[in-house]
N, C-alpha and C positions, 0 to 999 in steps of 0.2 A: 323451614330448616335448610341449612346447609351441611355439605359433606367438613371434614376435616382437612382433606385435598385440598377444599375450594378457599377456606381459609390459610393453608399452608400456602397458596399462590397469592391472596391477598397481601401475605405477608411480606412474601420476597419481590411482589411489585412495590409495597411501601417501601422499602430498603433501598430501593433505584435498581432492583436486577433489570436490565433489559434481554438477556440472552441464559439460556440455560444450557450444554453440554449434555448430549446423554448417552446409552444405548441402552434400549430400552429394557424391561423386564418386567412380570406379570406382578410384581410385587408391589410395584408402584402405579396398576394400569390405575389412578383413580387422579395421580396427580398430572397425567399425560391426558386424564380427561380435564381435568378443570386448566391446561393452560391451554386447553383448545379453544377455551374460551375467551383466552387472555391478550388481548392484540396488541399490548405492550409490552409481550417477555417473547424473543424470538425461540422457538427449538430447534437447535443442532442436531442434527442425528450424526451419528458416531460410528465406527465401523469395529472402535476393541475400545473396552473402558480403560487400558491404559492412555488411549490418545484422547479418549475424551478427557478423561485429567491432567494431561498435561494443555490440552486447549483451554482449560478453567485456568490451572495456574499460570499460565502466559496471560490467560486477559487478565488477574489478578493482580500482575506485572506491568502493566499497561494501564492500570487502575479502573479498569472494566468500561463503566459508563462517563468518565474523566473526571470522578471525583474520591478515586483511593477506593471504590467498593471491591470486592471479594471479586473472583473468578467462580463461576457456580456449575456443577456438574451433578445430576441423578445416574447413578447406577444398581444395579439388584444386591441381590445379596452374594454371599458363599464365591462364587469364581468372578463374578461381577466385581466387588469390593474388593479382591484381592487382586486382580489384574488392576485397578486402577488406582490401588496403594502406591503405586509407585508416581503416580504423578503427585500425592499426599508428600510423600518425602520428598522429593522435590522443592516444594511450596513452603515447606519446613526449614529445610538446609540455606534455601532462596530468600528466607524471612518475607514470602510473599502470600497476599491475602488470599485466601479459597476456601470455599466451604461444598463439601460433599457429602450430599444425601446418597444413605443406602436403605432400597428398598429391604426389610426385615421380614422373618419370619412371622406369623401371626402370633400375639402373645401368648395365647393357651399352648401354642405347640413347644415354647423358648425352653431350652435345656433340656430337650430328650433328643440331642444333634436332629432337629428333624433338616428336610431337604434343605440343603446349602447354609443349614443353621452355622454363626460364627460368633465368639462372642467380640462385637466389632466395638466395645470399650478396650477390652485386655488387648486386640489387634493391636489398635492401630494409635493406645496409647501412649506410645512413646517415638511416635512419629507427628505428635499433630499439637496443637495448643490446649484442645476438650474434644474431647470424644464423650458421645451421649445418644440416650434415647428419648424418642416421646413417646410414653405409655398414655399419657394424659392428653384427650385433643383440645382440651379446654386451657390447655399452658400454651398450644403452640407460638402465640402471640409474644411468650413471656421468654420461648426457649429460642424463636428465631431472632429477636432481637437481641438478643445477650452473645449470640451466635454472630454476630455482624460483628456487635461490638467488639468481644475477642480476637476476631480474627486479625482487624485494623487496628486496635491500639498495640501499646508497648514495642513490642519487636515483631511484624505483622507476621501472620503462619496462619495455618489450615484448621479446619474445624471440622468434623466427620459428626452427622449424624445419622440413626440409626430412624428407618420409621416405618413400626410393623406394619402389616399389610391390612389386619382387620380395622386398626387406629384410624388408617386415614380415611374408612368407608364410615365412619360413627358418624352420626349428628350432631351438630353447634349450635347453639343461641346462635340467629340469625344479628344477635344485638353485640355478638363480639365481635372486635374491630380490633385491626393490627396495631401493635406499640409505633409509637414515630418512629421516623427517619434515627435512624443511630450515627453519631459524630464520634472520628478520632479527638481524644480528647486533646486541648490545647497544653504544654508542656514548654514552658517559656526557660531562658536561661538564667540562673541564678547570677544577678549580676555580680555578688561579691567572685564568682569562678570565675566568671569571666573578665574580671579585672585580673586574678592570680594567671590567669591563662597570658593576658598579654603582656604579666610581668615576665614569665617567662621567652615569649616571644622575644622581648627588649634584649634577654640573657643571651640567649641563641647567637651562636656563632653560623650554626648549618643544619636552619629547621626541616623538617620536610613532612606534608601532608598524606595521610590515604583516605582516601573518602570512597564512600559510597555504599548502598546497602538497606538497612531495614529504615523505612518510612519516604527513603532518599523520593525525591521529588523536582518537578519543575521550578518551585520558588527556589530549592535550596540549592539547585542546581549554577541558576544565578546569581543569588546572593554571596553563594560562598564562592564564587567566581569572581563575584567582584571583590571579594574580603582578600582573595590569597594574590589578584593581583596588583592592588592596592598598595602589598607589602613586597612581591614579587617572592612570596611564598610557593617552593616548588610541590606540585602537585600528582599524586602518582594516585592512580584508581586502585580499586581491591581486583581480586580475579572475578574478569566478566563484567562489571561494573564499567567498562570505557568510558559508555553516554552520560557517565556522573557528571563530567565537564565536558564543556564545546571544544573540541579537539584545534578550534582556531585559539583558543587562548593560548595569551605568551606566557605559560607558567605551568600549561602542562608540560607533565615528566612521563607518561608511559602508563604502562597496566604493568600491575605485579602479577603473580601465578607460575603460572608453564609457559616458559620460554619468554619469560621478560628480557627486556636492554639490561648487558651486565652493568653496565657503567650505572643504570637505575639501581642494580643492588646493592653495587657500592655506595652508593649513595644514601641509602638507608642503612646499609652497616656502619658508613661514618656520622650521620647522622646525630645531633648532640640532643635532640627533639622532634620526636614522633607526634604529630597531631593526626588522631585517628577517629573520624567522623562516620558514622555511621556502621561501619566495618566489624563486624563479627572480629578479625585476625584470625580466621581460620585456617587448615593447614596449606591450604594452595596456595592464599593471596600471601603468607607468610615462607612461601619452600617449608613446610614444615618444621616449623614455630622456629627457625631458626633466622629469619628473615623480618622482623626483628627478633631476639630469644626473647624466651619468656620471661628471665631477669633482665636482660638487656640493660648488663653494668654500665657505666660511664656516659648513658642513653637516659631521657623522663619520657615517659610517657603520660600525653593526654588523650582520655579513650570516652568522645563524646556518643552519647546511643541513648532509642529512646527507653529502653529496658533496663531495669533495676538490674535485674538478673545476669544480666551478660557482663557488666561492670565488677573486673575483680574476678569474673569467671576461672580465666585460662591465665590472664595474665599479670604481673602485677604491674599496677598501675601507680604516678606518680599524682595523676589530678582527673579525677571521674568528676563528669557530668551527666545525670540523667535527665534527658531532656528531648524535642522534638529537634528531629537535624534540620529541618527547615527553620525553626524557631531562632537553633544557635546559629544560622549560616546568616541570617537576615539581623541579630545583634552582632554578629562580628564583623555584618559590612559599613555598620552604622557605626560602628565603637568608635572613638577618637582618642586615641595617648601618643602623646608627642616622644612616646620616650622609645618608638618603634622606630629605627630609621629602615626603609626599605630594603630587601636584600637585592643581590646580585644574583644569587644563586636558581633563582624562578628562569630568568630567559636563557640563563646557562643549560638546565635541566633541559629546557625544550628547546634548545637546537640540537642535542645530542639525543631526545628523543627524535627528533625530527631525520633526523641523518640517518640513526638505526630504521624507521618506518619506513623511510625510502629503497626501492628496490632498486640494485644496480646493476647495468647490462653484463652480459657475461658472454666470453666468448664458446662456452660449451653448456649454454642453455640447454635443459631436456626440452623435448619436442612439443610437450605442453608444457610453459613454463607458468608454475601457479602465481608464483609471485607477479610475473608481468601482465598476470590476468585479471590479476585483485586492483593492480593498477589501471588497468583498461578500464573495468569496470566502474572506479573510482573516477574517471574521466567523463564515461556516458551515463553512469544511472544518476536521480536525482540526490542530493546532498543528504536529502533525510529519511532516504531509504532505511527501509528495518532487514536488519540481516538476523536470520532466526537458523541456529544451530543446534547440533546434541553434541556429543564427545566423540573426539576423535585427535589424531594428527592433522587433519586435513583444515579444523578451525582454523587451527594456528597463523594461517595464512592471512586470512582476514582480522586473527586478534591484530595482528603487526601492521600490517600495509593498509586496514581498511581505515577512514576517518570514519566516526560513530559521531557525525553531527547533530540529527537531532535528537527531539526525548520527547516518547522512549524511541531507540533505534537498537538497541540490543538486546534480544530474547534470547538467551544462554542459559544452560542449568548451572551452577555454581559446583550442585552437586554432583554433575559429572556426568551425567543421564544420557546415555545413548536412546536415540529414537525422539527426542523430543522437537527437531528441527521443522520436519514437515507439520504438525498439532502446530506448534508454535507458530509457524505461517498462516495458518486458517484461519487461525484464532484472530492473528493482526491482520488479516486481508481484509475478515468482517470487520474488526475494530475501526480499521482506519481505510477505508475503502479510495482514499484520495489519495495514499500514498503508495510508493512503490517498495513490496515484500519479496524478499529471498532468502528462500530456505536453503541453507547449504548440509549439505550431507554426504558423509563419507558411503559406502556400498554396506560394509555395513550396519552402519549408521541409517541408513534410509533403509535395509530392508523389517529396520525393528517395528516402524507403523507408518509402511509406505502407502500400505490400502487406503491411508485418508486424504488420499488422491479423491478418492472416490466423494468425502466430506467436501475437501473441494470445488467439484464439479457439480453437485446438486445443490450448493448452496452458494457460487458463483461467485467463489473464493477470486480475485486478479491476484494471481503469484504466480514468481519464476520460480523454479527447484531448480540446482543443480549438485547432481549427482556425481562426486570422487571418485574414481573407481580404479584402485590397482589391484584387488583381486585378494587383498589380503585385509583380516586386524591389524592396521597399518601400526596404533599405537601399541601394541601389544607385541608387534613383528619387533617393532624397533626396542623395545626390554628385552625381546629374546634375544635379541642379536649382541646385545652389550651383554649379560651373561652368560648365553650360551650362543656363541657364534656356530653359525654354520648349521647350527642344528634346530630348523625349522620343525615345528609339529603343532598340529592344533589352530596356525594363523592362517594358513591359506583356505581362499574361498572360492566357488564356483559361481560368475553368479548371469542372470540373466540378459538379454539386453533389453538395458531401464529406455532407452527411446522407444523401441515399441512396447512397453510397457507403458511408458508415461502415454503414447497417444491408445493405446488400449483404456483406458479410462479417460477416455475422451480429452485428453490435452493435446498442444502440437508440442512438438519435440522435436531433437537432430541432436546428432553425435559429433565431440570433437576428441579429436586426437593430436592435435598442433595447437597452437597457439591462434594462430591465424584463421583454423577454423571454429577456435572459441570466439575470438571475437566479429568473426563472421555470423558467425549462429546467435550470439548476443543480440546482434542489430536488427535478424530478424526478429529476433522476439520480441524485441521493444516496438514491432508495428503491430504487436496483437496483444490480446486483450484474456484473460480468461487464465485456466492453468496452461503453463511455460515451462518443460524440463529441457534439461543441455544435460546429455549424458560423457561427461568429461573421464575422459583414459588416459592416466597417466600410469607412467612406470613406477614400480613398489620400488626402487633403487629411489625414488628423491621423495625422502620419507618422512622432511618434515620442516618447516618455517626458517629455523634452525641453521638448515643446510645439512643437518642428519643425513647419511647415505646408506645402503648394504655396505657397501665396500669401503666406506670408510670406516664404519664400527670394527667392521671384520679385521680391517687393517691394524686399527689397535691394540686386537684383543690379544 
């Protein structure tokens, strides 16, 4: 006989997990014994189960093993499951795949609250795609692969399961054997849409594209790069979404969200057709559905996604197609109607992205100037470097100035998630060990799960970190300062110094406070190997991408 454990890891090695996220707990010791045995699923050990979830949803983003599988994460029950809810919504909001096991209480004990008991369907129901339990150890075969499957088809998201403690010690037919490999399922373009689609294109005076999102991938990446330049259709990303397209094409326009190119907005406010691929329109990548509205008179929209559901949701729409974005990006490169004449408007869009991306000298530069840093850096690190962020003012700088070359090269929470930059490093250091990872993070932003330094250095993560630090909630200062000027409270912070910090967990590190000694400190790091922090001090006076200042809000107000 075998345990239920030993079958529950049967299982997620037939799936392709190679890596599983944890921190451990007594709930689950049965399935930490059977993948001891497993010498083709790595374990992660973890230092808070919020970072180990958001390390599942970053590889989930990354497509885990390079074939769209799920980011995978074991944590306990009751404070286990609930501190690493947050990397669930995330993976949710991100339409990215993850599925997260939580050790459960044993079933005789279920619904008398026993220790850490949670009811983790009602939880985490309405942050995930299925939340569920295995009572049964003889279904697990039938509950992990439905569990794959969900997570990856439609519009991809997170999958929480529940698995009591005494379930996974029972006994199997040593003759059960895990369901096959699970496939997103194939989701081709209806050609008569896609004929109405490029009638409309024909119509178009001043089309313009947003792509990027749930299923978004490397084929589609291409194809529809070649389809929009083909037409010289201008191309603008959703929020965070950059690596949708090669930043060398002549037809990108920019990223929409926080602190996009005005001239990109106007552009979609003039805009006579919106072709929206992959894209939720959620309230960032939209300014708050206002960017396009959600009638958007005088405007069609077509809102291509692989999800029924999302179609029609928010907004209304002029021509839905429910389909694989990869699917429609590879028939719209192929499609042939002579009745399409090319526009103008693609290589227009991108030099006036290209002008705003560029950072321009200034004769009263602050002392670290982030802009001219994002450019140095852009200079020396490799082209396909993965920059991995949480939220903050402090991204800003890299959403603008950095090129997002390859794919994937962008690990962002869409949904906003402070703390996810450094997890999201570890995660791509192990993923991709041949390329070069930076984590960027505001103070504090990095102090939300800086500990998985520690994940790093035991598991011989190569990333740089670099750490923002003006001393304040930078994006938080600057709201308070446009409504209530002058009257700071609740943003200023105290906070350590992260160089000895970073080389206290075994990294090297150095501090810059100029310009010239960031990219002094940059050059050293790039002769080593291992974790890399640069604890970068700027003034809370240059607060943002923007050109945001203290004194210039103040001055307004």
């Amino acid at each position: 006989m075998k345990s239920a454990a030993e079958l529950l890891v049967e299982c997620l090695a037939e799936q392709g997990t190679d890596r599983v996220f944890t921190v451990p707990g007594e709930s689950f010791l049965a399935v930490l014994d059977a993948l001891h045995d497993t010498a083709t699923i790595e374990t992660v050990t973890c230092r808070q189960e919020g970072g180990a979830a958001f390390m599942a949803c970053a590889d989930g983003a990354m497509g885990a093993a390079g074939s769209g599988r799920p980011g995978v994460a074991f944590v306990t029950r009751g404070p286990g499951a609930t501190n690493a809810s947050i990397g669930v919504h995330v993976a949710h909001q991100d339409s990215q795949p993850m599925i997260l096991f939580v050790g459960d209480v044993a079933r005789g004990m279920r619904d008398r609250e026993g220790f850490q008991e949670v009811d983790f369907s009602a939880y985490f129901g309405p942050i995930c795609k299925w939340a569920t339990r295995i009572d049964d150890p003889a279904r697990i075969p039938e509950y992990i692969a439905r569990a794959y499957s969900v997570a990856i088809s439609g519009r991809p998201g997170p999958v929480v399961i529940a698995l009591p403690e005494d379930m996974l010690c029972d006994a199997v037919d040593p003759a059960k054997k895990p369901r096959p490999l699970t496939h997103r399922p194939a989701q081709a373009a209806c050609p008569d849409a896609m004929q109405a689609l490029f009638g409309l294109i024909a119509d178009a005076a001043s089309p313009v594209a947003i792509i990027g999102g749930a299923g978004w991938n490397a084929k589609a990446r291409d194809h529809f790069q070649q389809f929009a330049e083909n037409i010289g259709l201008p191309v603008a990303t959703a929020f965070r979404r950059q690596d949708a397209i090669a930043p060398s094409s002549s037809v990108y326009a920019g990223n929409m969200g926080y602190g996009p190119n005005p001239k990109l907005v106007q552009r979609v406010k003039d805009a006579d057709l919106i072709i929206a691929v992959g894209a939720r329109l959620g309230e960032a990548t939209t300014d708050g559905y206002e960017v396009p509205t959600l009638e958007h008179p005088d405007q069609l929209l077509v809102h291509i996604h692989p999800d029924a559901n999302e179609l029609g949701r928010v907004y209304k729409t002029d021509l839905e197609m429910c389909c694989s974005v990869d699917e429609f990006a590879e028939a719209a490169a192929l499609w042939e109607d002579s009745s399409v004449i090319p526009f103008d408007a693609g290589a227009e869009a991108n030099r006036e992205w290209s002008e705003w991306a560029t950072p321009k000298p200034s004769d009263n530069a602050p002392a670290l100037d982030m802009a001219a840093c994002v450019a140095h850096m852009r200079e020396v690190l490799p082209e396909d470097s993965i920059i991995c962020n949480g939220a903050g003012n402090f991204a800003g700088w890299w959403h603008r100035y950095w090129r997002y070359a390859g794919y994937p090269s962008q690990l962002a929470p869409t949904a906003g998630a402070m703390g996810y930059g450094v997890p999201a490093a570890v995660a791509a250091a192990l993923r991709h060990p041949e390329r070069q990872v930076v984590a960027v993070a505001g103070d504090g932003d990095f102090l939300m799960n800086g500990q998985e330094l520690a994940t790093a250095v035991q598991h011989g993560a190569n990333m740089l970190v670099l750490v923002i630090d003006n001393g304040a909630y930078g994006t938080i200062r600057m709201h308070q300062e446009r409504e209530y000027p002058a009257r700071v409270s609740g943003t200023k912070l105290a906070n350590p110094d992260f160089a000895i910090l970073g080389a206290a967990f075994g990294g090297w590190s150095a501090t810059a406070t100029t310009t010239q000694e960031f990219t002094d400190a940059l050059a050293d790091a790039q002769t080593r190997t291992g974790l890399r922090l640069i604890h970068m001090k700027i003034d809370i006076e240059q607060l943002a991408a923007s050109g945001a200042t203290i004194s210039g809000l103040r001055a307004k107000a």
